[in-house]
C-alpha positions in Angstrom: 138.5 -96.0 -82.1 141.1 -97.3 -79.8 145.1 -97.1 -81.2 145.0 -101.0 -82.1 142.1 -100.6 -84.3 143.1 -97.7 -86.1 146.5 -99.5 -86.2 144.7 -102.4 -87.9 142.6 -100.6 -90.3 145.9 -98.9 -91.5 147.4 -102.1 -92.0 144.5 -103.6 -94.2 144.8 -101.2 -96.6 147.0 -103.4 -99.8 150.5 -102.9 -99.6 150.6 -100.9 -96.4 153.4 -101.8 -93.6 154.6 -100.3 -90.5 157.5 -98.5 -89.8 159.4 -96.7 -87.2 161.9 -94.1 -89.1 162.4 -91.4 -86.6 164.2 -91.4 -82.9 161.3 -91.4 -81.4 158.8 -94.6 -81.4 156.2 -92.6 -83.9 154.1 -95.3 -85.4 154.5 -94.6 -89.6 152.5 -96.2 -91.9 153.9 -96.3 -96.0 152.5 -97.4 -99.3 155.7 -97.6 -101.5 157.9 -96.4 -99.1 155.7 -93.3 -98.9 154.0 -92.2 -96.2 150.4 -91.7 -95.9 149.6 -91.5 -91.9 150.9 -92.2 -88.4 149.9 -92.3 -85.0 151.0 -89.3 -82.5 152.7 -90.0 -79.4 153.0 -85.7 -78.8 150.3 -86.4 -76.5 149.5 -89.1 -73.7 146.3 -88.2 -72.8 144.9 -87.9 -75.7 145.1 -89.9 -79.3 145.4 -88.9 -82.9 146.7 -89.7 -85.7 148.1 -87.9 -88.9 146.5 -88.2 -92.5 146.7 -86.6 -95.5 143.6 -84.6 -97.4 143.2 -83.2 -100.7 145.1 -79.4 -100.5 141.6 -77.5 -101.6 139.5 -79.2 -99.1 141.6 -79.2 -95.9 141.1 -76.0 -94.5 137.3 -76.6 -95.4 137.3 -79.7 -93.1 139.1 -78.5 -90.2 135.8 -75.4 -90.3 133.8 -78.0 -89.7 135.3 -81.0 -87.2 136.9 -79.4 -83.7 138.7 -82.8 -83.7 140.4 -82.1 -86.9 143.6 -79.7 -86.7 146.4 -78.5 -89.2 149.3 -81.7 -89.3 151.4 -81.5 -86.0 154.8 -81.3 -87.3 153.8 -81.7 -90.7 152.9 -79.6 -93.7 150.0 -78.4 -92.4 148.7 -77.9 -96.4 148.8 -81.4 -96.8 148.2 -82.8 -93.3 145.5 -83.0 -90.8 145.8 -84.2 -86.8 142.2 -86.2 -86.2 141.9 -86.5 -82.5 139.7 -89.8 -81.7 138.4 -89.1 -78.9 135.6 -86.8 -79.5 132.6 -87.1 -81.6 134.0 -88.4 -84.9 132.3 -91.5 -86.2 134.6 -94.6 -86.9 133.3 -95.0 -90.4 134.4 -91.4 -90.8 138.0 -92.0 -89.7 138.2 -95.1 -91.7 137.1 -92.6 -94.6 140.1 -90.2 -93.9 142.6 -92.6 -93.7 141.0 -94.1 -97.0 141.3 -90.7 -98.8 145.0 -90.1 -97.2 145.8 -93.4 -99.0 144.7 -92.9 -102.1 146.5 -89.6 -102.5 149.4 -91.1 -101.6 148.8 -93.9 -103.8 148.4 -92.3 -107.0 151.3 -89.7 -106.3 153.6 -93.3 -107.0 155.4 -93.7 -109.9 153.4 -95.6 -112.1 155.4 -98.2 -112.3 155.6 -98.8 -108.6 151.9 -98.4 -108.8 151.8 -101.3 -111.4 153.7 -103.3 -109.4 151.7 -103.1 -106.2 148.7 -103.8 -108.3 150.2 -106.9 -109.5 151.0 -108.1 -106.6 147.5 -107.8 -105.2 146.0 -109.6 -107.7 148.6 -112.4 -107.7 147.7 -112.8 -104.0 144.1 -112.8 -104.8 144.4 -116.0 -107.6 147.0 -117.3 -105.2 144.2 -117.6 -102.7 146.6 -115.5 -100.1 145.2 -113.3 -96.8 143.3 -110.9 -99.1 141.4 -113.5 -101.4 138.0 -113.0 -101.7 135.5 -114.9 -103.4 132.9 -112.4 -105.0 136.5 -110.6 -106.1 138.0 -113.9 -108.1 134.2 -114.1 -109.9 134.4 -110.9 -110.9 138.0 -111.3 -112.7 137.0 -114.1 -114.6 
């Protein structure tokens, strides 16, 4: 998986944007202004990224995947560096970045959860980039 691809599946997930908050050009990626991954810069040879994974299972997953390490400059409770360029599948990473979004996602307020929601499926009856058809039949 090459940086534009993960870049682009972190951008498909609902609600997701990009943003550059520190000094240095570290691409962040937010769901309600929260963060849940990025792509490292730490390292031209070589890229990763940064996702998040549930605290009792992390330590469990690094054990298992050399290309997964403790969060570089991050809590390393919370986060994990996946390196891409090994043996990991793309389906897996996908999967990761999945997982670190729906943590982040459900530690929202509920309200901004609601509204994010909301918004999704006003976009999907409004026929807007994420309408799908087999989705409207099964709302009505």
């Amino acid at each position: 998986m090459n940086e534009e691809m993960v870049r682009k599946y972190f951008l498909s997930k609902f609600g997701a944007i990009e943003d550059i908050p520190f000094n240095i050009p570290v691409p962040v990626f937010k769901i309600g202004d929260k963060m849940f991954g990025l792509i490292n810069i730490h390292e031209a040879d070589r890229l990763s990224i940064n996702v998040k994974y549930p605290k009792d299972k992390i330590y469990d997953l690094r054990s298992v995947f050399k290309e997964i390490k403790p969060g570089y400059h991050m809590n390393k409770d919370n986060w994990n560096t996946v390196y891409l360029d090994g043996d990991l599948e793309e389906d897996f990473i996908e999967e990761l970045i999945d997982i670190s979004y729906d943590l982040v996602f459900k530690s929202l307020p509920k309200k901004k959860q609601k509204e994010i929601m909301e918004d999704k499926n006003e976009r999907h009856f409004k026929g807007g980039e994420d309408f799908n058809l087999s989705t409207f039949y099964n709302t009505i």
